[in-house]
C-alpha positions in Angstrom: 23.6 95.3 125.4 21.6 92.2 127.4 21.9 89.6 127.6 19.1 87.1 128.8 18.8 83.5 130.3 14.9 83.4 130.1 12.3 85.4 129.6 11.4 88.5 131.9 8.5 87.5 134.7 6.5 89.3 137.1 7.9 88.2 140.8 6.9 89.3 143.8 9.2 89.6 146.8 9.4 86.4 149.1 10.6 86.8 152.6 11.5 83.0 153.6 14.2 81.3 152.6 12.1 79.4 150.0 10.7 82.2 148.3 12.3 82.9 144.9 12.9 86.4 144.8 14.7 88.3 141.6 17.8 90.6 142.7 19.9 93.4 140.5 23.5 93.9 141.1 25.0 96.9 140.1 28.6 98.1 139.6 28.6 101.7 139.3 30.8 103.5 136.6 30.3 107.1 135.3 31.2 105.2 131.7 29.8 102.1 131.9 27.7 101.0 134.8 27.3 96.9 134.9 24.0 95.3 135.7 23.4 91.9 136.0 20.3 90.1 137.3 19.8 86.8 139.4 17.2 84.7 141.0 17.6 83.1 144.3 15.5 80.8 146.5 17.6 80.4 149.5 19.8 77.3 148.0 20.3 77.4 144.1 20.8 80.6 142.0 19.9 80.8 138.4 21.1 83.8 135.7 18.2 85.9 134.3 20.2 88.8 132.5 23.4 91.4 132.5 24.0 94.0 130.4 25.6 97.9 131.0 24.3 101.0 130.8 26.3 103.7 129.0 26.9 107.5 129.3 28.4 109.4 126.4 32.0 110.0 127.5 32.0 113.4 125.3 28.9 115.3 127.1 28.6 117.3 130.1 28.7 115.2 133.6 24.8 116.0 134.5 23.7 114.7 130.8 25.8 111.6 131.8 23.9 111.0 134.4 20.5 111.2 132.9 21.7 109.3 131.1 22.9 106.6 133.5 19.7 107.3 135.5 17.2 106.3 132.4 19.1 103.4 131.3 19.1 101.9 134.9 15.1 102.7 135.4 14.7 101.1 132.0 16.7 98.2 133.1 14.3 97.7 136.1 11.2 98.4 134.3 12.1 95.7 131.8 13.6 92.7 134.4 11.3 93.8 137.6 14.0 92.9 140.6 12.6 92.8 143.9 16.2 93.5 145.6 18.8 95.6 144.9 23.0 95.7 145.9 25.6 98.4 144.3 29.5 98.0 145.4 30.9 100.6 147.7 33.6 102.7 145.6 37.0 103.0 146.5 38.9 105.8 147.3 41.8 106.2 144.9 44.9 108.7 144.2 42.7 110.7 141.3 40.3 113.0 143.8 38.5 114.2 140.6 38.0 110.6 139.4 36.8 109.2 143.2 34.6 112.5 142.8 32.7 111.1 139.4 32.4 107.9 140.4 31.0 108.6 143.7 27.9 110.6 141.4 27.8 107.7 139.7 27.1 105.2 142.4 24.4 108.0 143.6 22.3 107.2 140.8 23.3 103.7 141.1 21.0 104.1 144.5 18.7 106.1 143.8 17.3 104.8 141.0 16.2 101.2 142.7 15.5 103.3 145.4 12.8 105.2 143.8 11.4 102.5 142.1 10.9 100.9 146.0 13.7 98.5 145.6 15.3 97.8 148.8 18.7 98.6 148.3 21.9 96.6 150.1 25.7 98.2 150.0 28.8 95.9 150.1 32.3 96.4 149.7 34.5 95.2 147.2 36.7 93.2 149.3 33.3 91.8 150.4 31.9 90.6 147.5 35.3 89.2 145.9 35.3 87.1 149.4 31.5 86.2 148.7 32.3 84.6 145.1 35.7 83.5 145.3 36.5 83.2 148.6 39.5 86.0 148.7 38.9 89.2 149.4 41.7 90.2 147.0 40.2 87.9 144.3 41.7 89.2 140.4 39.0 90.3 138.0 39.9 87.0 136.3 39.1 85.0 138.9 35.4 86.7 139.7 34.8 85.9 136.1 36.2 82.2 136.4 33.7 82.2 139.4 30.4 83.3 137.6 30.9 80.9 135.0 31.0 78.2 137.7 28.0 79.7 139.6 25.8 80.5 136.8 26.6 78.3 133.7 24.3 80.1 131.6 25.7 83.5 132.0 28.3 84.9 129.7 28.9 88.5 131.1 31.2 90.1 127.7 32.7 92.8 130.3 34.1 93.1 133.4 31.5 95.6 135.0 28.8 92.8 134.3 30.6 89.9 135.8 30.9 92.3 138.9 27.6 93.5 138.7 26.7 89.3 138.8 29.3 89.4 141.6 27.5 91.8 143.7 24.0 90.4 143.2 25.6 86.4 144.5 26.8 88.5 147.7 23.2 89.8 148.3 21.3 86.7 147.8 24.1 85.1 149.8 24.0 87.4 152.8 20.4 88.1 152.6 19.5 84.7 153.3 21.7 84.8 156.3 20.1 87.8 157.5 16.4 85.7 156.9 17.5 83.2 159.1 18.5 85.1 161.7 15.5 87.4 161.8 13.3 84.1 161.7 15.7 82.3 164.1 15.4 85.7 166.5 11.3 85.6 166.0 11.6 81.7 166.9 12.9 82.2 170.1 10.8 85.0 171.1 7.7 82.9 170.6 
């Protein structure tokens, strides 16, 4: 399922704070693993496209992720991001199910990864801080957020309003880390 807020464009990666450059978010899930897509130039963000990526629940955990693995590399083929962020997981009481996930989020890496994405990890608390401004934000509220931040975007699930989530929190802290690097290269000069 995607859906789009214009059509898919070649971008290349910008490194200055003006540069527009196109970023995926990922939330990783062994059942459903959200995607959502953004474009930033330093100031404003606009909505490009979220969807998720699907694993039969029935078939055999390796199949599963194949099958998470050619959805995602589909997804990137299609949309082109130059940057890519996945959430950290969360350790919970279910070892088995901290386990699966974990798998999951591994191919939520690797696949940006080997399509020469560069690849940023933040932490839930992180990115519920980022959009909403409390690190123990509801799922309702990260969802009242996006609407806010990028009208056009309707995100039908949860996983792809996180996955929109995740991608604000890169574009906002990458630009930070921009600044500094130019405002470090500024005073070496």
């Amino acid at each position: 399922m995607i859906r789009s807020g214009f059509v898919p464009f070649e971008n290349p990666a910008g490194v200055g704070l003006n540069s527009s450059i196109r970023i995926i978010g990922i939330d990783p899930g062994l059942r459903r693993t959200g995607w959502g897509i953004i474009e930033s130039d330093g100031h404003r963000l606009g909505f490009v496209a979220s969807g998720t990526v699907t694993s039969n629940s029935k078939g055999a955990l390796a199949q599963r992720l194949v099958e998470l693995f050619e959805g995602l590399s589909k997804v990137l083929a299609e949309w082109n991001p130059a940057e890519a962020a996945v959430e950290n997981t969360f350790v919970n009481k279910d070892a088995a199910a901290t386990l699966k996930l974990g798998q999951a989020r591994g191919i939520a890496l690797v696949t940006p990864a080997l399509a020469n994405l560069t690849v940023a990890e933040y932490a839930p608390n992180m990115v519920k801080k980022t959009v909403v401004g409390a690190g123990h934000a509801g799922k309702e509220q990260i969802a009242a957020m996006i609407g806010h931040l990028l009208p056009k975007a309707s995100p039908e699930t949860e996983d792809e309003a996180d996955a929109l989530a995740i991608a604000i929190t890169h574009a906002h802290h990458r630009s930070w880390k921009v600044l500094e690097t130019v405002t470090v290269s500024e005073a070496a000069e």
